[in-house]
N, C-alpha and C positions, 0 to 999 in steps of 0.2 A: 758119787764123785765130789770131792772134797771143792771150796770155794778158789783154791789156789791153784787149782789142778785144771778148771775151767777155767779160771783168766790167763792160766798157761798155753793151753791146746784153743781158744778162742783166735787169736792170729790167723795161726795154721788151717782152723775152719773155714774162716775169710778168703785167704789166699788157693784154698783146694780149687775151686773151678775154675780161677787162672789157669793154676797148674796142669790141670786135667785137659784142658784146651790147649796149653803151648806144649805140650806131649804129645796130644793128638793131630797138632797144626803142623808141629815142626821138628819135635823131635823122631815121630814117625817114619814123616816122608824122608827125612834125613838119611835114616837105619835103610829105607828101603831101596834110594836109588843107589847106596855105597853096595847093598846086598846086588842090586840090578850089575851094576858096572862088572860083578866077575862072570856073569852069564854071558852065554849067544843067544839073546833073546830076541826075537822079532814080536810086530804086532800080531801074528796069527797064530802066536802061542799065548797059554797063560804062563804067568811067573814061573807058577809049581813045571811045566811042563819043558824049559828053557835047560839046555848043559850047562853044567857049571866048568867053565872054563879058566878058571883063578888070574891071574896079569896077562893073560893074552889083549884084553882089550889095551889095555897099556901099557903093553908094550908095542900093539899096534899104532899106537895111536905118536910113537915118540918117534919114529919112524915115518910116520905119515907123513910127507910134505904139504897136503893141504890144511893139515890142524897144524902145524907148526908156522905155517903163513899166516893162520886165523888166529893165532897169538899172539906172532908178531905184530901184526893190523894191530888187534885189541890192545895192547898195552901201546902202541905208539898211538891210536888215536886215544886211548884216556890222558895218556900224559900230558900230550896237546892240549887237549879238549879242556882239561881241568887249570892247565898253567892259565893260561887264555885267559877263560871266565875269571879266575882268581886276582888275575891283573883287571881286570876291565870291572868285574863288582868290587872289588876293594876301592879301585879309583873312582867308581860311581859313588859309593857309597862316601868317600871321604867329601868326593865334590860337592852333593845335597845335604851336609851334614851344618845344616844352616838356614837361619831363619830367612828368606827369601818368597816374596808373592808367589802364589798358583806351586808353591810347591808339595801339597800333598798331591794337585791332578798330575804333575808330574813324576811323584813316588808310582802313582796309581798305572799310568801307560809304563812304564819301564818294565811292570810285574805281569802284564796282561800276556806275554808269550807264554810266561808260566804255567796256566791258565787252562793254555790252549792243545786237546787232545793230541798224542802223539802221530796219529794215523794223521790228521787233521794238516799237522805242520809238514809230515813229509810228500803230503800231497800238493800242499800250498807251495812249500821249496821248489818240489818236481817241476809242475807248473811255472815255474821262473825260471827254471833254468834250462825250460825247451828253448832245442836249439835255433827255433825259426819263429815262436811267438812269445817264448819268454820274454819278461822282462828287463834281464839281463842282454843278454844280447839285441834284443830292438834298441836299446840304447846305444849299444857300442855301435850299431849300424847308423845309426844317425850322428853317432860324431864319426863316420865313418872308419870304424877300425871294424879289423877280424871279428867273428863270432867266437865263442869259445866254448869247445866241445866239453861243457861241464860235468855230463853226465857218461859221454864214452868214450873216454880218456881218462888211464889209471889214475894219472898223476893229478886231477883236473877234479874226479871225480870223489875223490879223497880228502880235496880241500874243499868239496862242495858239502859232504856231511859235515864236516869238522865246522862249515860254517852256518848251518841249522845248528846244529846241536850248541854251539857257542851263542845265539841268537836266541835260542830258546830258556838256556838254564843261565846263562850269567845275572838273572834276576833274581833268581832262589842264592848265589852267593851276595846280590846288592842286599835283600833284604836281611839276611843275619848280619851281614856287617857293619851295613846302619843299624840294627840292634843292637851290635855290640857295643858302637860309636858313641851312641845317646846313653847306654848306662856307665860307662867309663866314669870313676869316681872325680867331680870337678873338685875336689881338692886337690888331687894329682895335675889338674890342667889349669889351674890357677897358681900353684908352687909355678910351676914350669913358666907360666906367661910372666910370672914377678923375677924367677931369674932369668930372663932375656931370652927363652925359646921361642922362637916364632916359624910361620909358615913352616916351609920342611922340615927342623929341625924339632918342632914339637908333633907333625906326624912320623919320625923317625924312633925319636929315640923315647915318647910318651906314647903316645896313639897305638901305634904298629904292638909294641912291647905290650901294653896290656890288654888288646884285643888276640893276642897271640892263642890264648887257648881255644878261644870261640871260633879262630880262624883257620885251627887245626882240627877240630869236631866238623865246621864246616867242608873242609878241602876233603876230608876221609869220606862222609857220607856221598857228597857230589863223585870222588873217585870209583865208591863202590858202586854207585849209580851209573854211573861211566862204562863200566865193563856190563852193566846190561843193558844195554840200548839195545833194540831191534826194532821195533817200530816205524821208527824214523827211517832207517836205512832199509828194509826191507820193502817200501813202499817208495824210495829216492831211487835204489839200484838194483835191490835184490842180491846184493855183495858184489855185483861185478861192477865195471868191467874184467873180465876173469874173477882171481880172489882178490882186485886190491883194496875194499870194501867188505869184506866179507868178516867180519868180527866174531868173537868165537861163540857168543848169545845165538848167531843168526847158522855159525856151521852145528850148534846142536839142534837147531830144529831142522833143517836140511838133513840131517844123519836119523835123525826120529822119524821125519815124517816123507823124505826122500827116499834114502838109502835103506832103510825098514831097519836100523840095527839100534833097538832100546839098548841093548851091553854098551856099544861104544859111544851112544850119545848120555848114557849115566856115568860111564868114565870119564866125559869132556867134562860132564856138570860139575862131577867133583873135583878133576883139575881146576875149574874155575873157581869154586868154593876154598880150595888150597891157595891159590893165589890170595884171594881177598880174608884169606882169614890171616896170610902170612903180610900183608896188606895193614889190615885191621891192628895187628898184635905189634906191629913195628911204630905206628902210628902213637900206641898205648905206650908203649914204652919208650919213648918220645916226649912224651907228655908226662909221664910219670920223672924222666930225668930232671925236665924244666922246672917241674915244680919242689922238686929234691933240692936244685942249685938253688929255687927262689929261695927257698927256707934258708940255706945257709948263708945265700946274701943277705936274707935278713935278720938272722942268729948275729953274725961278724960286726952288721952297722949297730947292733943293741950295745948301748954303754956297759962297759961291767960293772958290779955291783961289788 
């Protein structure tokens, strides 16, 4: 083998047991539950032993009113969930973006929800929001008002994940955005402060604007993370009361490990993979237009030559 021939095929030698692992990690398991979704498989068959049934699961499944509830749930509590945090870390983050005492121990408690085990938080939430020793209601009893049925109450208990789960991750959006904040180039915030941008108007039209792409890798990873939550909510409600809590992470393990139907809870999963990849891809190309127009804003402002 020639000396060219080896610094050629050297890379590829490097990169093989990557490869070999994200094959075996992901691209596998991938092939096997889209192959699972066309069977009637239960757990007391093996794979090989399962009908192959082709779009019955999904077409069962479009038709179902309770996976079509657990969708609806699942995309209205992401969108919430993610609007929420995005406001509340973006605004944390612009607010500590500043030399002030004790504020790294203050960076430091803001991130500790983060931190803290999923099981962990939805037991701690539960716990506050029992109806007779929580901490929430012992309060409202002492300034004398109603208790509020947080947990067995559709509408009650809905707002009660959506506000764990905003209380736990708005940290992981503060901390990228104070990173985005601190690397922002201070020649662009020095122009800005010389021609008369201040307060709101240089986080509007400087800040905002070039933390944009960091703040769109942000919103998309925390959205895909959005659509799998179960933890938290599986240990606050268990998806009820009825389905208004039941997000579609927590109706495929109830369909796998309840209903016994592997076929239709590998149909859910890859519906749910279809969503965030159509999620994922609008996101991309979103980002790919932004940076299309910067160019040509910044092609137009170049003097001609």
């Amino acid at each position: 083998m020639s000396v060219a021939t080896a610094n050629r095929l050297t890379p590829y030698l490097f990169l093989a047991p990557a490869l070999v692992i994200l094959l075996g990690a992901l691209v596998y398991p991938i092939i096997y539950v889209i192959y699972a979704s066309f069977l009637d498989w239960n757990p007391s068959q093996r794979i090989g032993e399962a009908s192959f049934v082709g779009l019955r699961n999904y077409a069962k499944l479009l038709s179902d009113a309770a996976f079509l509830e657990s969708l609806r749930v699942t995309l209205a509590f992401a969108a919430i969930v993610v609007s929420v945090e995005m406001v509340l870390g973006v605004g944390l983050a612009l607010l500590l973006d500043r030399n002030m005492k004790g504020l790294t121990v203050l960076r430091t408690v803001f991130i500790l929800p983060m931190m803290i085990a999923p099981i962990v938080v939805g037991l701690m939430w539960r716990y506050m929001y029992h109806p007779t020793i929580g901490i929430f209601n012992r309060t409202l009893n002492s300034l004398g008002l109603e208790p509020v049925p947080w947990l067995s109450d559709s509408s009650w208990a809905f707002a009660a994940v959506i506000i764990a789960d905003v209380w736990q991750w708005t940290p992981f959006i503060f901390i990228l955005s104070l990173a985005a904040l601190q690397s922002l180039p201070k020649s662009a915030l020095e122009a800005a402060r010389i021609d008369g941008a201040r307060g709101w108007q240089a986080i509007l039209y400087i800040k905002l604007p070039l933390m944009l792409p960091v703040l769109i890798v942000t919103m998309l990873l925390r959205l895909i993370d959005a659509f799998k939550v179960l933890e938290v909510i599986l240990v606050m409600t268990n998806g009820g009361p009825g389905l208004s809590t039941e997000i579609l992470s927590l109706r495929i393990n109830r369909t796998a490990s309840e209903f016994r139907a592997l076929g239709e809870a590998a149909a859910m999963s890859n519906i749910l993979l279809l969503v965030l990849m159509a999620l994922t891809l609008a996101m991309f190309l979103y980002t790919k237009a932004s940076e299309a127009r910067s160019r040509r804003l910044a092609a137009a402002q170049e003097p001609a030559t």
